[in-house]
C-alpha positions as CSV (number, residue, x, y, z in Angstrom):
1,X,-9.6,106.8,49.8
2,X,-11.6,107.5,47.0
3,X,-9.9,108.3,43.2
4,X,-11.3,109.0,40.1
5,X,-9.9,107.3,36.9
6,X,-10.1,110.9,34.8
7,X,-8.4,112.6,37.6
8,X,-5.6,110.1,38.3
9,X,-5.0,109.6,34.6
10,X,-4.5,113.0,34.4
11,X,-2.5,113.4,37.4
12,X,-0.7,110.5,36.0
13,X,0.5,112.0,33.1
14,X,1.5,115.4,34.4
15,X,3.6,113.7,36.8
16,X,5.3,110.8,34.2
17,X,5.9,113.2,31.1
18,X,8.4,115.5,32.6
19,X,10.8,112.7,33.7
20,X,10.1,110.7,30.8
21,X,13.5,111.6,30.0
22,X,15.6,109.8,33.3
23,X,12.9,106.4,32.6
24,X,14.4,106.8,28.9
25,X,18.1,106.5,30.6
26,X,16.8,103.9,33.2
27,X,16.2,101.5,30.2
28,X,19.5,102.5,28.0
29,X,21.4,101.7,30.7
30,X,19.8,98.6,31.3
31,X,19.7,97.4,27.2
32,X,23.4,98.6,27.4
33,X,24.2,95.2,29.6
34,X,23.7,91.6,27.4
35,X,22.0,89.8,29.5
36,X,21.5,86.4,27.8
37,X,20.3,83.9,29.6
38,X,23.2,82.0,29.8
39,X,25.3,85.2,30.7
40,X,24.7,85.0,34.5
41,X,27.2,87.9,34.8
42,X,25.5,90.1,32.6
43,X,21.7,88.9,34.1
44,X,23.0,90.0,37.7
45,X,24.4,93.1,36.3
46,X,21.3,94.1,34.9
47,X,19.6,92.6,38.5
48,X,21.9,95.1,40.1
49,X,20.8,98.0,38.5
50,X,16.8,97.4,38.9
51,X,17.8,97.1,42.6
52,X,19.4,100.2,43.0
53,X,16.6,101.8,40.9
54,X,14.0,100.8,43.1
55,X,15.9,100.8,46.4
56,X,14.8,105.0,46.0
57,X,11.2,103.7,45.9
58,X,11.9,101.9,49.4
59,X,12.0,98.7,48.4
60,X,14.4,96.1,50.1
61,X,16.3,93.6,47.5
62,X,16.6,89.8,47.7
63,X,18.8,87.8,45.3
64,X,17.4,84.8,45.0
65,X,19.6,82.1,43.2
66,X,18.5,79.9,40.2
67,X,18.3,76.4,40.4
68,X,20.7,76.1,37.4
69,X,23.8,77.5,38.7
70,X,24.3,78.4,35.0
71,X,22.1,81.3,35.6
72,X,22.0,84.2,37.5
73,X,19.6,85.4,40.5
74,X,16.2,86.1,40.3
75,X,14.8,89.5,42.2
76,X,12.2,90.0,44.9
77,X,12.1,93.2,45.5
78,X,9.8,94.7,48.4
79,X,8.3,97.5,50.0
80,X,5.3,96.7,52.7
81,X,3.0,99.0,53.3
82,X,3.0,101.2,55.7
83,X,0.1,100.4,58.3
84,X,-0.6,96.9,59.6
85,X,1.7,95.7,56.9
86,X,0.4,91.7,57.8
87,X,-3.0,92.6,56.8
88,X,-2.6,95.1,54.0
89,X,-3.7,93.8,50.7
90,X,-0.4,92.5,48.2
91,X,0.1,93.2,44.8
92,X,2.5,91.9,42.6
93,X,4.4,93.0,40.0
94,X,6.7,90.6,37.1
95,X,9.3,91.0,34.7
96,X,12.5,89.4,33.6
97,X,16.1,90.2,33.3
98,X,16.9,88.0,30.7
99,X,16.9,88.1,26.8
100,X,17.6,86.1,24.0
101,X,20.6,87.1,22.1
102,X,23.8,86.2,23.1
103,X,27.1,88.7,23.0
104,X,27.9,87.4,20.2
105,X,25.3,87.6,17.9
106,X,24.4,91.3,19.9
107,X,28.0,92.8,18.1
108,X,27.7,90.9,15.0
109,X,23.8,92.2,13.9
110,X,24.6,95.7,15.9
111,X,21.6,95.0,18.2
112,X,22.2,98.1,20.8
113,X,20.1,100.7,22.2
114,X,19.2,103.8,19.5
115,X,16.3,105.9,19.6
116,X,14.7,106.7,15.9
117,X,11.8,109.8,16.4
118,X,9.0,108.7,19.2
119,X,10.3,104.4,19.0
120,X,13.4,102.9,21.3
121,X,15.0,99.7,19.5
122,X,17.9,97.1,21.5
123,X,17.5,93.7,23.3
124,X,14.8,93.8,25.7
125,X,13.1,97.3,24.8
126,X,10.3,95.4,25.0
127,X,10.6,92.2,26.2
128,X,10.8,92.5,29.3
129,X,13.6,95.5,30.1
130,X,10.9,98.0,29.0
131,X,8.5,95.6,31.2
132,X,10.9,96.7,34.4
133,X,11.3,100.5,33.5
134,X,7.5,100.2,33.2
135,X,6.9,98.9,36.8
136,X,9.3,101.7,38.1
137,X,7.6,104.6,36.3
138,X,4.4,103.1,37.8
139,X,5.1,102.6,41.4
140,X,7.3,106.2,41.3
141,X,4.1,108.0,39.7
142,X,1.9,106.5,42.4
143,X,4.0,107.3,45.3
144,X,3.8,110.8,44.4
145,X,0.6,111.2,43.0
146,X,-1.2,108.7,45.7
147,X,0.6,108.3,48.4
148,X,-1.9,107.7,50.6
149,X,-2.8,104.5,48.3
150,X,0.5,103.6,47.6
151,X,1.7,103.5,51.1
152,X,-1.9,101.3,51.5
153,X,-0.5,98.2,49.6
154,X,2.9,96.1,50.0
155,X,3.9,95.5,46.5
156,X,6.6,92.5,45.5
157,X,8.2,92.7,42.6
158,X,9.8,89.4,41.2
159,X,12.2,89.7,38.2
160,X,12.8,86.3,36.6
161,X,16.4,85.5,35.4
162,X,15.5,82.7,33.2
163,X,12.4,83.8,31.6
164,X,13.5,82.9,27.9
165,X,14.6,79.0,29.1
166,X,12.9,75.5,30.1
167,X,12.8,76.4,33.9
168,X,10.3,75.9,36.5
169,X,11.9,77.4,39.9
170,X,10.6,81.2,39.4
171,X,7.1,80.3,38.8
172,X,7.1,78.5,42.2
173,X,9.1,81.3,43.8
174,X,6.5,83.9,43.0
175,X,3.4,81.2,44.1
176,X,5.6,81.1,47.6
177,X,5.8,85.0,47.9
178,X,2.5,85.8,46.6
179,X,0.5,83.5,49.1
180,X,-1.9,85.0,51.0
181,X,-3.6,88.0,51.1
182,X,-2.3,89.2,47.2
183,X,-5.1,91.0,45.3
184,X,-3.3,90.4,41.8
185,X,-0.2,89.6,39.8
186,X,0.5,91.9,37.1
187,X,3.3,90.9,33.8
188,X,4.8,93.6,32.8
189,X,5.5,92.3,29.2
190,X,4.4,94.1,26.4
191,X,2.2,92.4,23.5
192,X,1.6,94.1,19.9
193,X,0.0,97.4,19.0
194,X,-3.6,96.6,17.9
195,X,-5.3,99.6,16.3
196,X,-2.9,102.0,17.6
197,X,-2.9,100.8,21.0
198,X,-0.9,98.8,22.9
199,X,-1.4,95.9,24.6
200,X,-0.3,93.8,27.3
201,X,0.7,90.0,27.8
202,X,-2.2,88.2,29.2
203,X,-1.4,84.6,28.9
204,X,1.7,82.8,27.6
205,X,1.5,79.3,25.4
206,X,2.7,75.8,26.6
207,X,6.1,74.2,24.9
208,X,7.4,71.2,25.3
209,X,11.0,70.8,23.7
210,X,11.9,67.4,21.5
211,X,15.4,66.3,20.8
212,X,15.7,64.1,17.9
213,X,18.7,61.9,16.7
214,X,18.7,60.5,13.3
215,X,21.3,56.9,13.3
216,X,22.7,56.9,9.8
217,X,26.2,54.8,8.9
218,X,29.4,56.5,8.6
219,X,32.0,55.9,5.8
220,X,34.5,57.4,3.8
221,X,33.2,60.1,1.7
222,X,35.2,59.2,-1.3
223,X,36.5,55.3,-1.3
224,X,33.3,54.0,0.2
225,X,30.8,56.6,-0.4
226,X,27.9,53.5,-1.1
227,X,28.6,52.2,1.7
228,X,26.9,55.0,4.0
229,X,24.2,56.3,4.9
230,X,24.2,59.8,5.1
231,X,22.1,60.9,8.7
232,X,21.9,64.6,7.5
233,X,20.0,63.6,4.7
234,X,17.6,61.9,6.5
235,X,17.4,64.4,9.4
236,X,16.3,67.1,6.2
237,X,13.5,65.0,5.6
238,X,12.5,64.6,9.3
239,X,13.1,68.7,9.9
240,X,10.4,69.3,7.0
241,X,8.2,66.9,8.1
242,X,8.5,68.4,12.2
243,X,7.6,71.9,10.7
244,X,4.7,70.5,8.8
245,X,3.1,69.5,12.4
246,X,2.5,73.1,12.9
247,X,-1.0,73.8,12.6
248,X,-2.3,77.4,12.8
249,X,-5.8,76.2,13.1
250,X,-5.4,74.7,16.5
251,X,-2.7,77.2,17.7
252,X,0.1,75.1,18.0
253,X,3.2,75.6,16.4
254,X,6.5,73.9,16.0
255,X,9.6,75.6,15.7
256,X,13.3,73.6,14.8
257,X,15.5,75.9,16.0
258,X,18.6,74.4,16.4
259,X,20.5,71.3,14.3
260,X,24.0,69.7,14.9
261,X,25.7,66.9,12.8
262,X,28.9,65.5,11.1
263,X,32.3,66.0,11.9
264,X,34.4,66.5,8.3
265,X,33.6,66.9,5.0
266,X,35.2,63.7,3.7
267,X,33.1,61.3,6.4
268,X,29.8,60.3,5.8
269,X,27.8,61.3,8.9
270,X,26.2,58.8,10.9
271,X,24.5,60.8,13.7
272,X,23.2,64.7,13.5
273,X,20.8,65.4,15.9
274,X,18.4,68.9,16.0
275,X,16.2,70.2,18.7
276,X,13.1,71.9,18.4
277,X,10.7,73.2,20.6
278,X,6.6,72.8,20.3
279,X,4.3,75.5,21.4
280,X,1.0,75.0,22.2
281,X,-1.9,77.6,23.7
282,X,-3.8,74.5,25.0
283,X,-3.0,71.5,27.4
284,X,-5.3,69.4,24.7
285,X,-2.9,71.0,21.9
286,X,0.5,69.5,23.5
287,X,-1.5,65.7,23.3
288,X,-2.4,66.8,19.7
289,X,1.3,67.5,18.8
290,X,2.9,64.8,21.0
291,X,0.6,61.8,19.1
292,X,1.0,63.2,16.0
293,X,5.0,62.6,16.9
294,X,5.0,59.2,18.3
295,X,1.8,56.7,20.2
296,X,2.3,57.7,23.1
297,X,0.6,55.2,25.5
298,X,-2.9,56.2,26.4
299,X,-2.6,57.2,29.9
300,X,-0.7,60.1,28.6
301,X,-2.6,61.4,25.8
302,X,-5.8,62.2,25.0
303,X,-6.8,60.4,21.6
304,X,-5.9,62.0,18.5
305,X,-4.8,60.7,15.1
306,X,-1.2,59.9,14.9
307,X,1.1,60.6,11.9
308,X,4.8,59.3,13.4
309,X,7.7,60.6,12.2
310,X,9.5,59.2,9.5
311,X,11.2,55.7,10.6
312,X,14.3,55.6,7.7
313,X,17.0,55.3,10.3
314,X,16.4,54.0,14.2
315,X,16.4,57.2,16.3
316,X,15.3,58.6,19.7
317,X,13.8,61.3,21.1
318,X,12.7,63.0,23.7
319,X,10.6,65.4,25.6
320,X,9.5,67.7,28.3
321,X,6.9,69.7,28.8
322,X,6.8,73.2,30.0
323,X,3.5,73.8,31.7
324,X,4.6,76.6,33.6
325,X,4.4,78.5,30.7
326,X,0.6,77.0,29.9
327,X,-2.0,79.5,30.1
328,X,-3.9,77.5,32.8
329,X,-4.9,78.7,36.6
330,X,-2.3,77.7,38.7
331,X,-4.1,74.7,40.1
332,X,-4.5,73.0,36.9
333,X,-2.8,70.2,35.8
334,X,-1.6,68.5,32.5
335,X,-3.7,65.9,31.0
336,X,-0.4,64.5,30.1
337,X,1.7,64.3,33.0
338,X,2.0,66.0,36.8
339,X,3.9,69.2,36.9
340,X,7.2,68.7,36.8
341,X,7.3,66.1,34.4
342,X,10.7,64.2,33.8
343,X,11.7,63.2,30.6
344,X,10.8,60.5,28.6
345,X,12.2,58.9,25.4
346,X,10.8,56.1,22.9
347,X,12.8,54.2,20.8
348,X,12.0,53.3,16.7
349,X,13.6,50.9,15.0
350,X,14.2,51.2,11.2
351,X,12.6,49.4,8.7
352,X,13.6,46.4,6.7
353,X,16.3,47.8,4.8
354,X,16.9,50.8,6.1
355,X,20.4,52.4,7.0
């Protein structure tokens, strides 16, 4: 079956524009449901809802559990096609269920759905509940406007439930179902406007996450003030120096996104400790940043200069990176370390008269 691009564009359009209005809904009702990551309720409720949605497609639903129980169930969702379904070509589709606000922080800044003129705003318009609503309009404009071609291909759809944490088990999930005779793998996650028009996520950089504690002295804050050292004074200087390894130049950027420390006001802290996560487009990048944090030894870096971090009180840290986010064919491998690589830490100790 032969279709013209002019002709199916058009066809297309006539078909999506007069129920733009029920894919509109589709998506309230999914932005509606928080569904941080760590909110497995609120990630299967929001799982359930895709499935019924494309259950009127003719796709079959699996729930496929995370392997952190803290999370909720990723999605394949299927519909083979419908001659000689073993040999019909495969095409899959991604998105995710998850997003990054929690409840919390969703009632306090008033993050809900709201529709201002031709723009939709709420958790996961975009990223990646808009991604879903997409794949739906998509398959349900096809199946009516092609349905010789649609019924041609099985199409998988996986929907991630831990897209926006450190987890490994969807990206081999959708290698497993995708196997074979798949002509392409299409993310549904929407990029930036560039001259008007939009764009499309392509490829998706690296991170590996650091946890750094800082070893200080504790004391009274009043009585025996000089007698401590103060940890979250020296964790300041180590935060500014961790956001100085960010260099724009070589596309790797480090973000400290959370810190923790201290108990009471009137106790010299002894031990804060933040975490912050390093993002790299390039395997190379990640042996950049991680030698520019600590000598790592040479079988796990490539050479680069190393500026350490600051050695005023005896801390450790460590790391893990995340090369299923790399943008890297799937047979690649880190230069520093096989896929999945456990954690590894490295000790300093402080210098000669330090606290």
């Amino acid at each position: 079956m032969t279709i013209h691009s002019h002709d199916i564009h058009q066809q297309l359009t006539a078909y999506l524009q007069p129920n733009l209005a029920s894919y509109l809904d589709l998506l309230r009702q999914m932005v509606s449901i928080n569904s941080y990551t760590a909110n497995a309720a609120g990630v299967n409720a929001v799982g359930d809802l895709t499935a019924a949605a494309f259950a009127d497609l003719g796709f079959t639903v699996e729930k496929v559990p995370s392997a952190n129980p803290a999370y909720g169930c990723h999605l394949v969702l299927t519909r083979p096609a419908r001659s000689s379904p073993a040999d019909a070509p495969q095409i899959g589709l991604v998105s995710h269920l998850d997003t990054v606000f929690p409840p919390e922080e969703e009632a306090a800044n008033d993050f809900s759905w709201r529709r201002e003129g031709d723009r939709c705003y709420g958790p996961g318009t975009v990223d990646c509940k808009g991604g879903t609503a997409g794949i739906y309009m998509t398959l349900a404009a096809l199946q009516a406007v092609a349905p010789q071609a649609y019924d041609a291909v099985t199409w998988v759809v996986l929907v991630d439930a831990s897209e926006e944490r450190d987890a490994f088990d969807f990206q081999d999930l959708c290698l497993r179902r995708l196997a074979g005779n798949t002509l392409a793998c299409l993310i549904y996650e929407g990029g930036f406007t560039e001259n008007g028009a939009y764009t499309a996520v392509v490829a998706r950089k690296g991170m590996a996450v650091y946890h750094v504690t800082v070893e200080g002295r504790g004391a009274h804050a009043g009585s025996a003030h000089e007698e401590g050292a103060n940890a979250i004074v020296q964790l300041a200087d180590t935060i500014g120096r961790i956001a100085a390894l960010t260099d724009y130049g070589h596309e790797l950027t480090f973000n400290v996104g959370r810190v923790a420390g201290g108990t009471v006001t009137n106790r010299v802290p002894h031990r804060p400790r933040p975490g912050s996560r390093c993002a790299p487009s390039r395997p190379t990048s990640l042996n950049m940043a991680s030698s520019r944090c600590w000598p790592w030894p040479a079988s796990r870096r490539c050479a680069a200069p190393t500026a350490a971090l600051p050695a005023g009180c005896a801390s450790t840290s460590s790391s893990r990176p995340h090369p299923g986010r790399a943008t890297r064919p799937p047979s690649a491998s880190w230069p520093c370390g096989s896929r999945p690589a456990p954690p590894w830490a490295r000790r300093w100790r402080p210098r000669s008269g330090a606290a």
